[in-house]
C-alpha positions in Angstrom: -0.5 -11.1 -23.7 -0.9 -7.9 -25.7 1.0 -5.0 -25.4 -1.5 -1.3 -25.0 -0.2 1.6 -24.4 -1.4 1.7 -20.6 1.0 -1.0 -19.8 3.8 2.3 -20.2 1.8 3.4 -16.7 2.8 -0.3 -15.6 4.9 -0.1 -12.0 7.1 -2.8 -12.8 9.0 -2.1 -9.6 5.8 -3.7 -7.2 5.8 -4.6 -3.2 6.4 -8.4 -3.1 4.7 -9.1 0.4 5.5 -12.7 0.0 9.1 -11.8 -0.4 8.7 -8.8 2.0 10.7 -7.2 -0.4 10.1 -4.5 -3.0 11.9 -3.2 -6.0 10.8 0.3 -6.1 11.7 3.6 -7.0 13.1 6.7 -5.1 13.8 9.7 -4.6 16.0 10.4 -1.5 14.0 13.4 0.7 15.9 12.3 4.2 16.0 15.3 6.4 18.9 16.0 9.1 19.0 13.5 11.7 20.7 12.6 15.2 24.4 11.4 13.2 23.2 8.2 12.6 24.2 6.5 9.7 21.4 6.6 7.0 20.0 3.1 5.9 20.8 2.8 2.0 19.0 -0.5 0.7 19.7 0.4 -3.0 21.8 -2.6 -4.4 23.6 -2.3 -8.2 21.2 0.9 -9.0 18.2 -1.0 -7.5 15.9 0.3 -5.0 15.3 -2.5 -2.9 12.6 -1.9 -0.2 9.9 -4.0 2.3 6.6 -3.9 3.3 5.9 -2.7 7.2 3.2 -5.9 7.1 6.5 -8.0 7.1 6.8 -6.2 10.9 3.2 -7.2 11.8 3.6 -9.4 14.5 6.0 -7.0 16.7 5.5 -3.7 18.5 3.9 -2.1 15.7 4.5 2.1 16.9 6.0 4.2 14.2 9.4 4.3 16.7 9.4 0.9 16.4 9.2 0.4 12.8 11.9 3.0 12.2 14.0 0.9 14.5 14.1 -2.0 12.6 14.1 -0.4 9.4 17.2 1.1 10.4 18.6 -2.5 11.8 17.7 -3.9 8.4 19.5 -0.7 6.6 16.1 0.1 4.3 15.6 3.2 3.2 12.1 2.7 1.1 9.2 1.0 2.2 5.1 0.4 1.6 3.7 2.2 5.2 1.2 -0.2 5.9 -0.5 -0.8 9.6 1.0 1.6 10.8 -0.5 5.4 10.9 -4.0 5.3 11.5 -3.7 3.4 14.9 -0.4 6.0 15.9 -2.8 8.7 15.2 -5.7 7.4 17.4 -8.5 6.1 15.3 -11.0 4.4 17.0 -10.8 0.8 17.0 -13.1 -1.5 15.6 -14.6 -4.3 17.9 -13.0 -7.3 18.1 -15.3 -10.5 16.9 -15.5 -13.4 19.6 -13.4 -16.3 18.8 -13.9 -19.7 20.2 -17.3 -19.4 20.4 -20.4 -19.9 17.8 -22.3 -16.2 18.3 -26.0 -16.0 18.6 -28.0 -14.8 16.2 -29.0 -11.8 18.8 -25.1 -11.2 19.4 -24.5 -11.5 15.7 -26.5 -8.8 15.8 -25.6 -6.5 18.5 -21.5 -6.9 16.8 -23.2 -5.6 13.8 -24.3 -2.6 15.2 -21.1 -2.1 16.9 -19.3 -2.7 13.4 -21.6 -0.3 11.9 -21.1 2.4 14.8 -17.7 1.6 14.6 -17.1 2.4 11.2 -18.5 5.7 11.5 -16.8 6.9 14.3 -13.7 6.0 12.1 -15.3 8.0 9.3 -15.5 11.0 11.8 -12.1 10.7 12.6 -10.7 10.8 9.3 -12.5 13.5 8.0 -11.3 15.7 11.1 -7.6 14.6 11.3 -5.0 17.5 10.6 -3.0 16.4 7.8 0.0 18.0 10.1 -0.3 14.6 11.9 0.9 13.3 8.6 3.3 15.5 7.8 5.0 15.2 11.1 5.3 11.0 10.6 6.7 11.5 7.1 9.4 14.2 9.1 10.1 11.2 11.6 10.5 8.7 8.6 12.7 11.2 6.7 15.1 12.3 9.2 15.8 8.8 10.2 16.8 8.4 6.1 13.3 6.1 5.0 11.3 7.3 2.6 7.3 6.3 2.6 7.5 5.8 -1.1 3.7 4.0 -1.4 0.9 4.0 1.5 -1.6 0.9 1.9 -4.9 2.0 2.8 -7.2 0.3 0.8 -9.8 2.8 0.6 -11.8 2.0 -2.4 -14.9 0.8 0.0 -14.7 4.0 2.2 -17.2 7.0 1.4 -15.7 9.1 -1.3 -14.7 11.7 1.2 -12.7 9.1 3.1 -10.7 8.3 -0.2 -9.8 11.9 -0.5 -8.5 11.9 2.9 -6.4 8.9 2.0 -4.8 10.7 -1.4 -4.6 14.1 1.0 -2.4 11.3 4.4 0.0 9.9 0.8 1.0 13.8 0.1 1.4 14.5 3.3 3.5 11.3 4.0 5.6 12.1 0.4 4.0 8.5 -0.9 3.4 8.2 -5.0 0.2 6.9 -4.2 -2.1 4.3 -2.6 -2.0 0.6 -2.4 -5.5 -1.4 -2.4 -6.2 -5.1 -2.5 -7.0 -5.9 -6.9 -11.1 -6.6 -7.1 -13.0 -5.0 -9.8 -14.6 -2.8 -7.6 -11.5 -1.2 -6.6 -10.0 -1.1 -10.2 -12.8 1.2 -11.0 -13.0 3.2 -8.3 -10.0 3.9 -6.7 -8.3 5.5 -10.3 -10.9 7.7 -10.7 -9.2 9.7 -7.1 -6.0 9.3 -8.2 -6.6 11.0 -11.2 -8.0 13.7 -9.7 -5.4 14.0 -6.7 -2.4 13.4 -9.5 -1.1 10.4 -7.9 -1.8 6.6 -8.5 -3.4 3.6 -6.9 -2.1 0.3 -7.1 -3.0 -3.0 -6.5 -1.8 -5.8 -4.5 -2.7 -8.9 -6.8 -3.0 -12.7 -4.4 -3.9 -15.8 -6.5 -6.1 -14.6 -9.3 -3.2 -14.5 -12.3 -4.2 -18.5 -11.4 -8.1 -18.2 -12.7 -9.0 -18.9 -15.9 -9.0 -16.0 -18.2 -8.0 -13.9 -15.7 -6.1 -10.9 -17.1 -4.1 -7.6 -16.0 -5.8 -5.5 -19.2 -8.9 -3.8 -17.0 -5.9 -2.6 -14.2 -4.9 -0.4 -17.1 -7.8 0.2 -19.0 -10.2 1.5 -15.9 -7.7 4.6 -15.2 -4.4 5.6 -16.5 -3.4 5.9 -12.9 -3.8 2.5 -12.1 -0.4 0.3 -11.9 0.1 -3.0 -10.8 1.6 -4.0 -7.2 3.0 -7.7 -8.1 2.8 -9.6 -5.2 5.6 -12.0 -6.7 5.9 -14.2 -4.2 1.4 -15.0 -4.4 2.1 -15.1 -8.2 4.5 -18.0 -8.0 2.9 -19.3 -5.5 -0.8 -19.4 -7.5 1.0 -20.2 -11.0 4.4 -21.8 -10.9 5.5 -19.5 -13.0 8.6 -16.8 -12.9 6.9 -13.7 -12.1 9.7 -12.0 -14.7 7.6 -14.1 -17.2 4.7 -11.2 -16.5 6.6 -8.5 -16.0 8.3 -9.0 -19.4 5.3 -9.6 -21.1 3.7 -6.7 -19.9 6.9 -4.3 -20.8 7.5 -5.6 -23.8 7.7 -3.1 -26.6 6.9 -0.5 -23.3 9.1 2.0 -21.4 9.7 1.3 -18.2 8.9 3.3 -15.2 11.7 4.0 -13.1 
């Protein structure tokens, strides 16, 4: 694969949801806390880290993600499904299952969809970013640090994507995390160049497809990185995901 200069912006460090582990940078901002012993999941100068996903199927509060984040002794993690629904967006509706809908109720949960999504829109263009600032405190002070937050935004309004740039400051997050498409590749950079942060993306089985390649990640935005799922890219490929990561880097400093 060839090298561009880009591929220096490359986060080579990337949330492995397969793996629910990620190898990812830090920088320690824990604030006092209750004498507990602060988690430390860095291992032979690595940052070691996990995805909140991999806590998906449990009690899903912010209390009870710090719980088991301090059971597990990680200190770094991807927030992801839990914020939004702590802070009390309003939920979507939930799509009948075990039953083949009607066209008139196909219907009628589209316009609930569609009211939905607004009233979510509403929301998060009203929210106090102190609501964010007060997680990241809770986070801190129990020695975790929210080093990268999973929206995916890049279908929401533009205003919407701002408010998800303006939660990652508040939370202390490098950036934002958004499922790869094309779309988002060339959407989702432009607001992170303009908030100074990144947006990364969370790769599945594509590196499988013919001629797919990493090159328009980099070449849509200089703050687009890569979030490696390793464990979809093995999976899809068969092949070591150090194989891409080397290839990448090669010639390149790396980010740490």
């Amino acid at each position: 694969m060839k090298t561009s200069i880009s591929r220096r912006k490359f986060l080579g460090t990337a949330a492995t949801a397969a793996a629910a582990f990620t190898v990812i940078p830090v920088i320690n901002s824990c604030g006092s806390g209750s004498g507990q012993k602060k988690p430390n999941s860095k291992v032979g100068g690595v940052q070691l880290g996990c995805t909140t996903y991999s806590y998906r199927s449990m009690p899903h509060k912010v209390d009870d993600v710090i719980g088991y984040l301090l059971l597990a002794g990680i200190n770094s993690i991807e927030l992801r499904l839990v914020g939004e629904e702590d802070l009390g967006i309003p939920p979507m509706p939930q799509r009948p299952r075990g039953q083949e809908m009607t066209d008139e109720q196909k219907a009628e949960f589209a316009k609930q969809m569609d009211a939905a999504r607004e009233a979510q829109r509403q929301w998060r263009l009203t929210l106090p970013m102190s609501k964010y600032e007060d997680m990241r405190k809770k986070f801190n002070n129990a020695g975790i640090d929210v080093h990268i937050l999973k929206f995916a935004p890049s279908a929401w309004s533009d205003e919407e994507i701002d408010y998800a740039y303006n939660a990652a400051k508040a939370l202390g997050s490098i950036g934002i995390t958004d499922e790869y498409s094309e779309m988002a590749i060339n959407r989702l950079g432009k607001f992170a160049e303009k908030h100074k942060s990144l947006a990364m993306y969370h790769t599945h089985g594509q590196p499988a497809e013919p001629g797919f390649s990493f090159d328009p990640i980099f070449a849509a935005s200089p703050a687009n990185y890569l979030n490696l799922d390793a464990g979809h890219y093995y999976g899809a490929t068969g092949l070591h995901p150090n194989d891409i990561i080397l290839s990448i880097m090669t010639g390149c400093a790396v980010y740490i």
